[in-house]
N, C-alpha and C positions, 0 to 999 in steps of 0.2 A: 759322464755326459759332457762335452764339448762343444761350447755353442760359439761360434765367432764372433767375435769384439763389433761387428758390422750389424749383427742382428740384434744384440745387446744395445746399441747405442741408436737402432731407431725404434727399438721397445717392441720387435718382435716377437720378444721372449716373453712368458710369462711375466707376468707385475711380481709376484709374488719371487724370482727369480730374479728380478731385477733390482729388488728390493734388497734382498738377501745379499747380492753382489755389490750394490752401492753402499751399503750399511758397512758393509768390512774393509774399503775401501776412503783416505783422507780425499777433501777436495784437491787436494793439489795432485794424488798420485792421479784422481779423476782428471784432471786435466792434462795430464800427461798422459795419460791413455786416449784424449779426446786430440792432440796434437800428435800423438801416433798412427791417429787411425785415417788421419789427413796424408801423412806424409813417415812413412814408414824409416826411411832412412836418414830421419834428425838424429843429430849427435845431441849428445849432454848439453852440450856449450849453447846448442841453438834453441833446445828446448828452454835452459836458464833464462835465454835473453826473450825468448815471448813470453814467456811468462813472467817474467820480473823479476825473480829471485836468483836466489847463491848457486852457482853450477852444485857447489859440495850438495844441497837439498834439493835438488834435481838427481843426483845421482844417490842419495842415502834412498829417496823413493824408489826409483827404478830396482834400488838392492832388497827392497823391500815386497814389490811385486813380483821380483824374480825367484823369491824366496816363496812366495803363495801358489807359483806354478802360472799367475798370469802372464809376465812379459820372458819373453825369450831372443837370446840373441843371436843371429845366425851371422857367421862369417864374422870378421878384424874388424878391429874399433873404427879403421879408419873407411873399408867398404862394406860394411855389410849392413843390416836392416833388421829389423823387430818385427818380432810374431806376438800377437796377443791373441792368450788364449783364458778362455773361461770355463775352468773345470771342477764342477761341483764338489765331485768327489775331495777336492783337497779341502773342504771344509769339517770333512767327517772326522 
């Protein structure tokens, strides 16, 4: 099941689903998913500086969610944009 990062974040989703997903998930990678879903095509560098921290812990999270099958990246570092996806299945 596949539920989009858009209907997850205004809590369309099941509680019990949302719960599940935020649970496995750190605040900061949550924040990085909440600053993606603003603005799809922030680089590393630009998410670092809104959020406050080391570009390197911007990008170990992003290695992180890319790993759990949530964030995806389509196209070059320099034009392309992030998919987030929320797929239950990779929990199994």
């Amino acid at each position: 099941m596949i539920i989009p990062w858009h209907l997850i974040n205004s809590k369309k989703a099941s509680e019990k689903d949302w719960e599940q997903f935020r649970g496995d998930l750190s605040d900061t990678q949550i924040r990085i998913l909440e600053l993606l879903s603003v603005d799809i095509y922030l680089s590393a560098a630009k998410m670092a500086k809104q959020l406050g921290i080391a570009g390197r812990n911007v990008e170990a999270n992003i290695k992180k969610l890319k790993e759990k099958g949530i964030l995806i990246r389509h196209g070059s570092p320099k034009n392309g944009y992030w998919e987030i996806k929320y797929d239950k299945k990779s929990w199994d």
